[in-house]
Backbone as JSON Lines, residues from 0, in Angstrom:
{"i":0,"aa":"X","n":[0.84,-1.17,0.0],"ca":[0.0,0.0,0.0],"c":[0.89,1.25,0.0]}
{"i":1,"aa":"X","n":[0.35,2.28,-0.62],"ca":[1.42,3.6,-1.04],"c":[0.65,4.74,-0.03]}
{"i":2,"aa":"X","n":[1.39,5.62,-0.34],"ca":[0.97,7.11,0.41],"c":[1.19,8.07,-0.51]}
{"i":3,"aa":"X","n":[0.51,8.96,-1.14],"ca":[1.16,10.28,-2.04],"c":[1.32,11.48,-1.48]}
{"i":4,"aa":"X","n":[1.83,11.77,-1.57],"ca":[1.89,13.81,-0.85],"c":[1.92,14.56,-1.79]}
{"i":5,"aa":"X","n":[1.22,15.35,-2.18],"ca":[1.61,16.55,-2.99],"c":[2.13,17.64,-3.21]}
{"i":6,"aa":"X","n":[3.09,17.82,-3.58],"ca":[4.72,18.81,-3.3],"c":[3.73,20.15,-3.45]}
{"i":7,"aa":"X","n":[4.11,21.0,-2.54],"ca":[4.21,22.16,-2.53],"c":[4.19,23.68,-3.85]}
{"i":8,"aa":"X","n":[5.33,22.79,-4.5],"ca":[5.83,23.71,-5.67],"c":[5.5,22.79,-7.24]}
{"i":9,"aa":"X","n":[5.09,22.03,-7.25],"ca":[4.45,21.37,-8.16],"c":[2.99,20.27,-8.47]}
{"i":10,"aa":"X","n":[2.9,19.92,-9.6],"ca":[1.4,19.05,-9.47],"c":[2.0,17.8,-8.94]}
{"i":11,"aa":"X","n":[3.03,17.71,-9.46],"ca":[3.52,16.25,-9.12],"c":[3.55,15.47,-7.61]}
{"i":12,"aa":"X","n":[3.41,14.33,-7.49],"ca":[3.29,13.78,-5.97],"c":[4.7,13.08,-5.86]}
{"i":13,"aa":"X","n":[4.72,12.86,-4.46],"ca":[5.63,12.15,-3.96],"c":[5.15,10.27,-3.79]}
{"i":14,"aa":"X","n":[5.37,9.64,-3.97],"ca":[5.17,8.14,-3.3],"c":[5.98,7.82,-2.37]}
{"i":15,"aa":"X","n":[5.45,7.08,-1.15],"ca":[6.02,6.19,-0.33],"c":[5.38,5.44,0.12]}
{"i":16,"aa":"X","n":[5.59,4.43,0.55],"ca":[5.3,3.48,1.32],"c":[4.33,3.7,2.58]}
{"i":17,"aa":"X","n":[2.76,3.48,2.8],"ca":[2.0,3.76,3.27],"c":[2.56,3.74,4.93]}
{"i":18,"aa":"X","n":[3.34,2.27,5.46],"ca":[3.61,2.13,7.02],"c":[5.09,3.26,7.24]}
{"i":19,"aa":"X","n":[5.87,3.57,5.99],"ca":[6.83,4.85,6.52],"c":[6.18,5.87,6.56]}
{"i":20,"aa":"X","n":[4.91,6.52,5.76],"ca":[4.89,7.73,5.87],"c":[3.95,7.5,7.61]}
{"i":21,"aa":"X","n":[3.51,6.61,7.85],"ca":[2.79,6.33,9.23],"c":[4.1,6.88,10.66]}
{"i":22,"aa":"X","n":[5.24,5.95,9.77],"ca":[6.75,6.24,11.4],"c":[6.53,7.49,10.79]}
{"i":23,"aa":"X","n":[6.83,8.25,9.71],"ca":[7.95,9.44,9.77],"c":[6.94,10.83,10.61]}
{"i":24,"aa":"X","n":[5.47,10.13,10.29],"ca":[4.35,11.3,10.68],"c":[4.47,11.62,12.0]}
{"i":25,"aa":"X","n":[4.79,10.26,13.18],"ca":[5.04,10.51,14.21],"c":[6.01,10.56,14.93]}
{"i":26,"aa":"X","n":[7.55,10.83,13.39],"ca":[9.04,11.32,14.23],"c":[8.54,12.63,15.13]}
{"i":27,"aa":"X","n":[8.81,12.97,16.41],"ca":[8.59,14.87,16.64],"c":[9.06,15.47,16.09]}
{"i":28,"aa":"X","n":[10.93,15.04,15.72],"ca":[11.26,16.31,15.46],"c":[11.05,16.67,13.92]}
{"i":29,"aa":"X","n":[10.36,16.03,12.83],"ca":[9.55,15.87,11.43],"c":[8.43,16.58,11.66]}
{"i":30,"aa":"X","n":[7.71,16.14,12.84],"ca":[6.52,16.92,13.06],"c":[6.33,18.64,13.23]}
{"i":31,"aa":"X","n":[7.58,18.82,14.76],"ca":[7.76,19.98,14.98],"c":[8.1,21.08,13.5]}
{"i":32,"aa":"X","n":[8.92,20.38,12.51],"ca":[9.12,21.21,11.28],"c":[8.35,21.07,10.33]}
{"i":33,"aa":"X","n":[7.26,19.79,10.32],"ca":[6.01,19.68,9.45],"c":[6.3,19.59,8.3]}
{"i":34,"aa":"X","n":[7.03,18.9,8.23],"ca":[8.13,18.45,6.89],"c":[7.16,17.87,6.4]}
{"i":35,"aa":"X","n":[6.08,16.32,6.18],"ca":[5.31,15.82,5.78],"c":[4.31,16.85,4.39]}
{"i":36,"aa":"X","n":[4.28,18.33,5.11],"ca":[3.33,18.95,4.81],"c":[3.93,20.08,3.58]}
{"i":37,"aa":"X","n":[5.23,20.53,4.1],"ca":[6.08,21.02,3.06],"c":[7.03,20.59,2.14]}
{"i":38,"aa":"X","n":[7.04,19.75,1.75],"ca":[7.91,18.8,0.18],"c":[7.6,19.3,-0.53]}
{"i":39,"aa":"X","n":[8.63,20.09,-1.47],"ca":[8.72,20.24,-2.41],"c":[10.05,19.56,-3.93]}
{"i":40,"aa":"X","n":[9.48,19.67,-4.94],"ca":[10.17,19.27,-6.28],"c":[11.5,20.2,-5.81]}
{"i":41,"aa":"X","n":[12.36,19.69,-6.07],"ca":[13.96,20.1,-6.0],"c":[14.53,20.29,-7.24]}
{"i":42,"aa":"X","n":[15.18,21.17,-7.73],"ca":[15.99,21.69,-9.44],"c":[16.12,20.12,-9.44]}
{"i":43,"aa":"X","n":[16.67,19.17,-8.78],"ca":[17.27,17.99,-9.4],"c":[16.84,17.15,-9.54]}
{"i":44,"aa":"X","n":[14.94,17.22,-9.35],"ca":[13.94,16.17,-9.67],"c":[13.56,15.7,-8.47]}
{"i":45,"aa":"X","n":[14.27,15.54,-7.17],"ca":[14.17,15.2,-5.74],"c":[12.92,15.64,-5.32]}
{"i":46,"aa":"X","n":[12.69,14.74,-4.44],"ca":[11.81,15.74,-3.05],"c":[12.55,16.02,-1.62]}
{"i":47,"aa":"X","n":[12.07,17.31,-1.76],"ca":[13.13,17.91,-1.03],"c":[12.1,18.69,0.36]}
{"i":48,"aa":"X","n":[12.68,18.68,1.49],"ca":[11.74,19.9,2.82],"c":[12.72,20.56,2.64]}
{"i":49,"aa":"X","n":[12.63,21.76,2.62],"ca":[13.69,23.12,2.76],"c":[13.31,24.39,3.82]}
{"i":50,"aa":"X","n":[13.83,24.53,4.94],"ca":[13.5,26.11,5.48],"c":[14.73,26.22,6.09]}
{"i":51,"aa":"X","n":[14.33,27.86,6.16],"ca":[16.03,28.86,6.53],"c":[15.34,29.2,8.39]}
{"i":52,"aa":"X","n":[15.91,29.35,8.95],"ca":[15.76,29.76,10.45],"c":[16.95,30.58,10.68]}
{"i":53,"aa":"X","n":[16.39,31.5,11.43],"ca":[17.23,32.47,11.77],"c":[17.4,32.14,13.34]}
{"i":54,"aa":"X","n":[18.87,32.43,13.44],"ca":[19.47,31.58,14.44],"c":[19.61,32.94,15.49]}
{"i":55,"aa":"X","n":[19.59,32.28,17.05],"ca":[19.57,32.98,18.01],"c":[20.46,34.17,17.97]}
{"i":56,"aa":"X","n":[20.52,34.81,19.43],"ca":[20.92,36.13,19.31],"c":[22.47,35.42,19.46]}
{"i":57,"aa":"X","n":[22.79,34.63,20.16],"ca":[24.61,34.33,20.21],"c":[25.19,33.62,19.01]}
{"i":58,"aa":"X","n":[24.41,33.25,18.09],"ca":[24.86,32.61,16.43],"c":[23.94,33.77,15.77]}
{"i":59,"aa":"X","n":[24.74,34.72,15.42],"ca":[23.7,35.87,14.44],"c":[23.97,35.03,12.69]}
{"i":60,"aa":"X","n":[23.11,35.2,12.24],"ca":[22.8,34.61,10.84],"c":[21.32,33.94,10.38]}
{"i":61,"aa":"X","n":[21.74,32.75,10.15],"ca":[20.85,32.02,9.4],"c":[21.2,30.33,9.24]}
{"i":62,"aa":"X","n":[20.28,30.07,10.03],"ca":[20.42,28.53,8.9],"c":[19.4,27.45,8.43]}
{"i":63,"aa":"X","n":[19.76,26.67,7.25],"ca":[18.74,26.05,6.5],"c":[18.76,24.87,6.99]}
{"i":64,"aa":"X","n":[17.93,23.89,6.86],"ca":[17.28,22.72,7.3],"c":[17.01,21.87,5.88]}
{"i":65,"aa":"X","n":[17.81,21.17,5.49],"ca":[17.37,20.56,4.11],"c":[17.12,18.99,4.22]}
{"i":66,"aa":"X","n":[16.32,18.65,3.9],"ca":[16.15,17.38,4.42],"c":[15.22,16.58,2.26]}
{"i":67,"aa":"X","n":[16.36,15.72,2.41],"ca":[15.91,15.06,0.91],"c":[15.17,13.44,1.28]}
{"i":68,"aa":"X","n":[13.68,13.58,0.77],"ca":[13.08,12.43,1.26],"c":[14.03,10.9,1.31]}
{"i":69,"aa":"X","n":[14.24,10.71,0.05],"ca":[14.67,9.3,-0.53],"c":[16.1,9.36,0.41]}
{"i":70,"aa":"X","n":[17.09,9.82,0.82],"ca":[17.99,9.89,1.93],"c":[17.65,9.58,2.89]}
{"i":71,"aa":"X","n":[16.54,10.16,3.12],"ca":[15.86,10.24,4.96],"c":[15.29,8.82,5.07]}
{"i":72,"aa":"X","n":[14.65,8.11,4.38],"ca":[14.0,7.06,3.74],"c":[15.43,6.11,3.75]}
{"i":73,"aa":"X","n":[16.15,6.22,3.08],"ca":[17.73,5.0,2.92],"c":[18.1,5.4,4.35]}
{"i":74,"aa":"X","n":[18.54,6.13,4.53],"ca":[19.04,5.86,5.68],"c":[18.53,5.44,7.25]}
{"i":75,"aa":"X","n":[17.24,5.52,7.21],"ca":[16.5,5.16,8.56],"c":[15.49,3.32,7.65]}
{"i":76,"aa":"X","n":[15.92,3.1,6.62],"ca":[15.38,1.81,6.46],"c":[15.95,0.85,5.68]}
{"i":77,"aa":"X","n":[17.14,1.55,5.24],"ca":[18.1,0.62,4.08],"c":[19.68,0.77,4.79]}
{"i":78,"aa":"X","n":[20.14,1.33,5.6],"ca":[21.3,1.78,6.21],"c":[21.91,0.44,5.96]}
{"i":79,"aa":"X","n":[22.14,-0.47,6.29],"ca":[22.39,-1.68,6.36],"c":[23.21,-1.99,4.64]}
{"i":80,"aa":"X","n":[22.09,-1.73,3.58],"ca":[23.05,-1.81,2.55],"c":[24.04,-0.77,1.75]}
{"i":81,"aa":"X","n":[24.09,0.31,2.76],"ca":[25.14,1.23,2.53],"c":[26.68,0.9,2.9]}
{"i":82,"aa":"X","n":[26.91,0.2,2.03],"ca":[28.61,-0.73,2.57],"c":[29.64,-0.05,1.56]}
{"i":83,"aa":"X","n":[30.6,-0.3,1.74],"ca":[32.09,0.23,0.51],"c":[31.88,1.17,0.14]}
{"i":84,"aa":"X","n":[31.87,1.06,-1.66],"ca":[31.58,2.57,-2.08],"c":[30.24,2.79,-2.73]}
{"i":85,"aa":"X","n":[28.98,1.77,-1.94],"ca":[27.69,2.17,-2.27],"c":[27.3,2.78,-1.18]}
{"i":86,"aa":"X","n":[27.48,4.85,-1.58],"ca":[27.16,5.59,-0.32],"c":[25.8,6.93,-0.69]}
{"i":87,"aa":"X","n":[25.57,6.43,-2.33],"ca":[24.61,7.43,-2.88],"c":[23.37,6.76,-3.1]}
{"i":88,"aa":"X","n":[22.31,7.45,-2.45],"ca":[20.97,7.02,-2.87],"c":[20.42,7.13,-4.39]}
{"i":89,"aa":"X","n":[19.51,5.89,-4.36],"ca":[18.98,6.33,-6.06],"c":[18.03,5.44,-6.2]}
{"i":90,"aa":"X","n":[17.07,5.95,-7.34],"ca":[16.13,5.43,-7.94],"c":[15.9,4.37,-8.62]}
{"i":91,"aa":"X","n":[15.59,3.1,-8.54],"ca":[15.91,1.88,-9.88],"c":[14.94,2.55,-10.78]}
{"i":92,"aa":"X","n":[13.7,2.81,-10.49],"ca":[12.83,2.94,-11.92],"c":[13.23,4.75,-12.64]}
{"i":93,"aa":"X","n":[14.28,5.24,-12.11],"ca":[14.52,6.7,-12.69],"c":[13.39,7.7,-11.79]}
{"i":94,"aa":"X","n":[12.6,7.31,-11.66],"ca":[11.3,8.52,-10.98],"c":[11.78,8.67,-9.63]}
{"i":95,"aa":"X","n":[12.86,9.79,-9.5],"ca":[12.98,10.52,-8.28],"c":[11.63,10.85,-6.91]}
{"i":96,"aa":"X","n":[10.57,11.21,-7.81],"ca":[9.56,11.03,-7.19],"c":[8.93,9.85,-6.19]}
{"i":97,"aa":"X","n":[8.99,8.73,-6.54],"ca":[9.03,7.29,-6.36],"c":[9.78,6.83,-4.96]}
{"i":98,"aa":"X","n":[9.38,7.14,-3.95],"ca":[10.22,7.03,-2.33],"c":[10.29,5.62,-1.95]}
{"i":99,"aa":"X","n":[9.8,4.51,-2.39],"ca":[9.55,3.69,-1.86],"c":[10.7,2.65,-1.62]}
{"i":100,"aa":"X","n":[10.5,1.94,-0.69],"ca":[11.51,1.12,-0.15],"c":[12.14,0.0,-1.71]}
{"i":101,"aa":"X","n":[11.38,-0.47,-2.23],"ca":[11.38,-1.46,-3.23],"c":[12.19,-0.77,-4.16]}
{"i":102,"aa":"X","n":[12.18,0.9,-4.14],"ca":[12.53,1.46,-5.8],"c":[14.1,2.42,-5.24]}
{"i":103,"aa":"X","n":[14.08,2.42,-3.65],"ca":[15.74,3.0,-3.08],"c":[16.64,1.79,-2.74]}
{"i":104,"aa":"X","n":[17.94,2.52,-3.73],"ca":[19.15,1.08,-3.71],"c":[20.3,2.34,-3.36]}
{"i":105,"aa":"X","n":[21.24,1.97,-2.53],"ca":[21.94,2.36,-2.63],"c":[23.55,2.2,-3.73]}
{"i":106,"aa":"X","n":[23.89,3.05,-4.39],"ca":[24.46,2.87,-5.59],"c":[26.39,4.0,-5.39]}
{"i":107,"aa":"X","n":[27.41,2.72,-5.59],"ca":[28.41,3.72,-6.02],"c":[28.3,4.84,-6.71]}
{"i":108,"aa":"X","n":[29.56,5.76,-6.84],"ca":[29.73,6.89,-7.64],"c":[30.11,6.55,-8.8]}
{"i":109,"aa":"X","n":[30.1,5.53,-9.41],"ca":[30.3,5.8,-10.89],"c":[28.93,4.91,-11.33]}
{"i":110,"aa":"X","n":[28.72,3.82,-10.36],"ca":[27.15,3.55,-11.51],"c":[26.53,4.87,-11.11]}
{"i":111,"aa":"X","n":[26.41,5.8,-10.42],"ca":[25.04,6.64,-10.05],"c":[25.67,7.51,-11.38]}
{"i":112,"aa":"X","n":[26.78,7.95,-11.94],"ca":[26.94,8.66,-12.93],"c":[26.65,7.95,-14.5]}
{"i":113,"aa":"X","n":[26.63,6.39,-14.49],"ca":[26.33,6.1,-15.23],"c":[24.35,6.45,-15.63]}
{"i":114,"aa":"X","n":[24.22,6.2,-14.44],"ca":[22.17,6.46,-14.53],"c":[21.99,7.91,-14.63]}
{"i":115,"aa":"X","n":[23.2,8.44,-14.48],"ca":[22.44,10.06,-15.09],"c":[22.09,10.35,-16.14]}
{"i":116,"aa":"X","n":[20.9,11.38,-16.29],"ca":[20.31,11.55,-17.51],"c":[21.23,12.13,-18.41]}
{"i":117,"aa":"X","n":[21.41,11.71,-19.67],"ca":[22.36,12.55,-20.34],"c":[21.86,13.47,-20.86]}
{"i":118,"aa":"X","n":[23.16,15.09,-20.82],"ca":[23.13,16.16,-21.03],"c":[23.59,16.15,-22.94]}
{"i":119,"aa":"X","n":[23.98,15.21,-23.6],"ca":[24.17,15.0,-25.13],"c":[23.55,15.97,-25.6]}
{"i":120,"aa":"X","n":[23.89,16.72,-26.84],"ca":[23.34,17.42,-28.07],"c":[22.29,16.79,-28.21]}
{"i":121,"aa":"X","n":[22.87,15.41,-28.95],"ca":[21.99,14.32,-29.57],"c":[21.19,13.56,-28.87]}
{"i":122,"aa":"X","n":[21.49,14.04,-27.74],"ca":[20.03,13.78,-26.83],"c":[20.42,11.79,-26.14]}
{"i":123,"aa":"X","n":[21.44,11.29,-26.76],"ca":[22.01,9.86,-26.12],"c":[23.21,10.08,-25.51]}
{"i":124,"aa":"X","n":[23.33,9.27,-24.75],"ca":[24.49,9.09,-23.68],"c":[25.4,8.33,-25.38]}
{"i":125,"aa":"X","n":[26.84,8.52,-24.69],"ca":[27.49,8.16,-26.01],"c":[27.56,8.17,-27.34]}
{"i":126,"aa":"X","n":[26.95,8.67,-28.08],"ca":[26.58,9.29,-29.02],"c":[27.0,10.79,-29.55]}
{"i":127,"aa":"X","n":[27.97,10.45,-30.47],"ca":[27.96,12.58,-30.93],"c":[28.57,12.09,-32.05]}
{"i":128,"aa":"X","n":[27.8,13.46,-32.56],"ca":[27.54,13.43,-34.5],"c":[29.17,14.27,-35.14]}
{"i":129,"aa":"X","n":[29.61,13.33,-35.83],"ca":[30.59,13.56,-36.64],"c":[30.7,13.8,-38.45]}
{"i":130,"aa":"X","n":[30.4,15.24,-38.56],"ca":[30.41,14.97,-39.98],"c":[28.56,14.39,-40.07]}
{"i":131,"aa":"X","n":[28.73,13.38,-41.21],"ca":[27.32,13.06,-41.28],"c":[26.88,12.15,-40.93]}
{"i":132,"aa":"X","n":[28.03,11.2,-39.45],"ca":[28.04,10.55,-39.48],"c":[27.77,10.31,-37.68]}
{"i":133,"aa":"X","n":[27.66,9.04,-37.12],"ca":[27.36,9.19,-35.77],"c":[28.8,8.39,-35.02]}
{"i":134,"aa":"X","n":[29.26,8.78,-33.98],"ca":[30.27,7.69,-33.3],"c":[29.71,7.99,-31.8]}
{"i":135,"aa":"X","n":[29.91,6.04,-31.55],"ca":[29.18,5.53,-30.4],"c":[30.67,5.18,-29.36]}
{"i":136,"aa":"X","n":[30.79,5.74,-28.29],"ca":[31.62,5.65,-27.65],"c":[31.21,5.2,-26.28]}
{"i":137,"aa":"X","n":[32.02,4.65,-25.1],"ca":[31.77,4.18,-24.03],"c":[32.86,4.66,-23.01]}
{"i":138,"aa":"X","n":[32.73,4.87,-21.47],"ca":[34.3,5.15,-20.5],"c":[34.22,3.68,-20.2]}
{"i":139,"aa":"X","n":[35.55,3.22,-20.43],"ca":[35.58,1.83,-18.92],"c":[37.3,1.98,-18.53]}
{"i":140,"aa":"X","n":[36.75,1.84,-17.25],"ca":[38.25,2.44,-16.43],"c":[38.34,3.82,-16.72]}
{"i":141,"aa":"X","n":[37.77,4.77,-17.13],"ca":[37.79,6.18,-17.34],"c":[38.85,6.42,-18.58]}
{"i":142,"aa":"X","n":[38.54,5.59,-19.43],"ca":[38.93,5.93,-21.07],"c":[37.99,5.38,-21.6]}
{"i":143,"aa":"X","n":[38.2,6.53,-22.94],"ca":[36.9,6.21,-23.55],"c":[36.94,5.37,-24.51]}
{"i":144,"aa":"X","n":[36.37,4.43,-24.91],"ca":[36.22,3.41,-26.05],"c":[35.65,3.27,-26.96]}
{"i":145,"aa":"X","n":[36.55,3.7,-28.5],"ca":[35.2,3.7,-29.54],"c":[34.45,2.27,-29.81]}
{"i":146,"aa":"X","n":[33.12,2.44,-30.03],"ca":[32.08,1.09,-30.28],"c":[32.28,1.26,-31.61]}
{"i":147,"aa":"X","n":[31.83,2.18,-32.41],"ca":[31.55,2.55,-34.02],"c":[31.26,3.7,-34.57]}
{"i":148,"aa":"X","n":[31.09,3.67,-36.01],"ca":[30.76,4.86,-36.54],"c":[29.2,4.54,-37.05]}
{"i":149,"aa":"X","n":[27.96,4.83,-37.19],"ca":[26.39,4.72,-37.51],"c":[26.17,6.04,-38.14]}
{"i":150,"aa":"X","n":[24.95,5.33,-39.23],"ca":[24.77,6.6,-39.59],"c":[23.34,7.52,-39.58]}
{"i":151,"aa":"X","n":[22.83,6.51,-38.28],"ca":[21.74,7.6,-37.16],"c":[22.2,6.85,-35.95]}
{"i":152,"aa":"X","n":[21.49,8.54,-35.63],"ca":[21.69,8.66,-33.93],"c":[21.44,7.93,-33.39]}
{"i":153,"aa":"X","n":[19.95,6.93,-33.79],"ca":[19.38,6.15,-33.16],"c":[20.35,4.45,-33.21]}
{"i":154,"aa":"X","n":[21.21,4.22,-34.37],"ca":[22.0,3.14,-34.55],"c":[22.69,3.12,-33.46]}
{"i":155,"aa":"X","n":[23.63,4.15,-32.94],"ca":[24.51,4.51,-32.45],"c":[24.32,4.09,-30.77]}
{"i":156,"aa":"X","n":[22.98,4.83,-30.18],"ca":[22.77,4.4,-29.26],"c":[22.29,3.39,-29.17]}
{"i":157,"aa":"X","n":[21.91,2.7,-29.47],"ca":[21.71,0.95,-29.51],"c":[22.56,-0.38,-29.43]}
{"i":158,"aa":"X","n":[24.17,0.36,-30.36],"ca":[25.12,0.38,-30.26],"c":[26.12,0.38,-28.8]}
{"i":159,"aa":"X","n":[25.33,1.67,-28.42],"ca":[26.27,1.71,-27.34],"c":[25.43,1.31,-25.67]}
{"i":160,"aa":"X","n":[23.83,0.97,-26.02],"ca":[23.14,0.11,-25.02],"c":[23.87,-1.38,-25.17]}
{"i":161,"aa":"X","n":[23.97,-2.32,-26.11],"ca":[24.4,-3.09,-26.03],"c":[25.93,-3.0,-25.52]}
{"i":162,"aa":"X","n":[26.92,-2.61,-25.96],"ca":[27.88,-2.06,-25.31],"c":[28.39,-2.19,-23.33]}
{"i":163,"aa":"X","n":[27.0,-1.27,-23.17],"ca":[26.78,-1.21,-21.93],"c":[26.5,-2.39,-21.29]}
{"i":164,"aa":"X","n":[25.29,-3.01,-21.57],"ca":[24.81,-4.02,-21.19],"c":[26.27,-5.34,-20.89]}
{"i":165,"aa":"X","n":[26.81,-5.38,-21.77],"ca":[28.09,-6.34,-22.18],"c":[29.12,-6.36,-21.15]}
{"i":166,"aa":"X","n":[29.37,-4.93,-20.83],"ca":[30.66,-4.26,-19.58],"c":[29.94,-4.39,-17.65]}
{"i":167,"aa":"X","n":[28.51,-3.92,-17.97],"ca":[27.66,-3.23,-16.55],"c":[26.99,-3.88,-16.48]}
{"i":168,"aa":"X","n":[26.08,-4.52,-17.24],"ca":[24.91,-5.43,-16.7],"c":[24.52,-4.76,-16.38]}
{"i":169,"aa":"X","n":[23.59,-5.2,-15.62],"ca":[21.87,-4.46,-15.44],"c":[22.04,-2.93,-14.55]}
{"i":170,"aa":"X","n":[23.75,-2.68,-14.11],"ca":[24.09,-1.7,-13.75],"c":[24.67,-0.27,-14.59]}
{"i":171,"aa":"X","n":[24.86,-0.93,-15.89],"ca":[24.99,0.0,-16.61],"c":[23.75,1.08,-17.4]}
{"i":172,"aa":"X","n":[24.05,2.0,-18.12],"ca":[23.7,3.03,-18.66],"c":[22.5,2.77,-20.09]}
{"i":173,"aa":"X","n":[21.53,2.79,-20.12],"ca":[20.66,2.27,-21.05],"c":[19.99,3.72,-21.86]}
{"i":174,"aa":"X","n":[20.24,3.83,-23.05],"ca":[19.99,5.02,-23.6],"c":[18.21,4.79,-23.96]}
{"i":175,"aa":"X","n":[17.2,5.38,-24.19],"ca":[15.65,5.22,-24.13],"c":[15.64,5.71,-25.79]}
{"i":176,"aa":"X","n":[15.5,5.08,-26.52],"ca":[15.52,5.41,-27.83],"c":[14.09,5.96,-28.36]}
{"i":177,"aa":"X","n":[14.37,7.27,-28.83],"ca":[13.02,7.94,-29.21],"c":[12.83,7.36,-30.9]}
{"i":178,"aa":"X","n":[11.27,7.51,-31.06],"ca":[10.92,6.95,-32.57],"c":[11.7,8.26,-33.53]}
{"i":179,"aa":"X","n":[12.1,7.84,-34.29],"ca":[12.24,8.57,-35.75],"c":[11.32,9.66,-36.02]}
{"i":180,"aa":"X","n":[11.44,10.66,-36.34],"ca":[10.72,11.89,-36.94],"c":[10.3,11.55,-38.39]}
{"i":181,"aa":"X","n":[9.39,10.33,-38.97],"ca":[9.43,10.06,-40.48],"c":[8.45,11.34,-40.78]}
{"i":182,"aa":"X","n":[9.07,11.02,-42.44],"ca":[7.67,12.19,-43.06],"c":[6.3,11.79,-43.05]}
{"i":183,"aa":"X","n":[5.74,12.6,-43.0],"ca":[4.13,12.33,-43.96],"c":[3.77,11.89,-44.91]}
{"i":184,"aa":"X","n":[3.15,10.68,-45.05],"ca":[2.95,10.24,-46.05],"c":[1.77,11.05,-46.97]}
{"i":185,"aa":"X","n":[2.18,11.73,-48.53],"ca":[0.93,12.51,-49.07],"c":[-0.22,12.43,-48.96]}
{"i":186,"aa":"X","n":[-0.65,13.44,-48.94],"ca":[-2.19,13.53,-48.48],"c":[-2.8,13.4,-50.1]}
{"i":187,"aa":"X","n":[-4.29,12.68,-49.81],"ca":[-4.73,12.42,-51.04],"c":[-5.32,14.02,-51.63]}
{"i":188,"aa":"X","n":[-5.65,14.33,-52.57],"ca":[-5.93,15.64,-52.99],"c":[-7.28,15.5,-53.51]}
């Protein structure tokens, strides 16, 4: 059974797990800041509680309170598989939104850079257009490896999903291949 919240700063909801959002409702000190009630969408797709407090008269300033669900969530229910260098939280199905115990793994620093969305021209991870032509490249060990030369974008990353798949397994980098822009076929007159 799930729980949704609805962020603050967007339409979008949060999911979790119906019996955590039950503990976290009755942490106090969650309560006292009513975090439950203020989540909002974060620049980085997150759900995020954010407030600034202005700090007593003997600390003159300010300070913020940032609290990122899916963290707060790994670490008070997954802690256990935070071992070596799996010390970053993350999403299996990509939907940051998505809090739930089943969908937070904790993940090294280079698969979590592999699951980042790519920033490409061409819109694929590994992929950039040469001439008229496409080359599909890969890092392993932090050099890069040419796969091939294709001559669409879409070859290329397919190219370099399999690639991936071959080196990372189900931990590697999977490019989401968009359909082709074909023409229109003539309209009858």
């Amino acid at each position: 059974m799930v729980h949704r919240i609805q962020l603050k700063n967007a339409s979008e909801e949060a999911i979790l797990d119906a019996p955590i959002y039950e503990e976290l409702s009755k942490d106090a000190y969650l309560r006292e800041l009513d975090m439950l009630n203020n989540l909002r969408l974060h620049s980085s797709g997150c759900v995020v509680f954010q407030k600034t407090f202005k700090c007593d008269q003997a600390k003159k300033g300010y300070r913020t309170e940032t609290i990122y669900l899916h963290k707060l969530i790994a670490e008070r229910y997954l802690a256990h598989k935070c071992v070596g260098e799996r010390t970053l939280v993350g999403c299996i199905n990509g939907n940051k939104l998505d809090c739930r115990l089943e969908n937070l793994e904790y993940r090294s620093r280079s698969v979590a850079s592999r699951k980042r969305r790519s920033s490409s021209k061409i819109g694929y991870t590994g992929v950039y257009k040469e001439n008229n032509r496409y080359r599909a490249v890969i890092s392993v060990n932090r050099r890069s490896v040419h796969i091939g030369m294709f001559s669409t974008a879409e070859e290329a990353a397919l190219a370099y999903n399999e690639k991936s798949r071959e080196l990372y397994g189900k931990l590697g980098k999977i490019n989401k291949i968009r359909p082709r822009n074909l023409s229109l076929p003539d309209r009858a007159r």
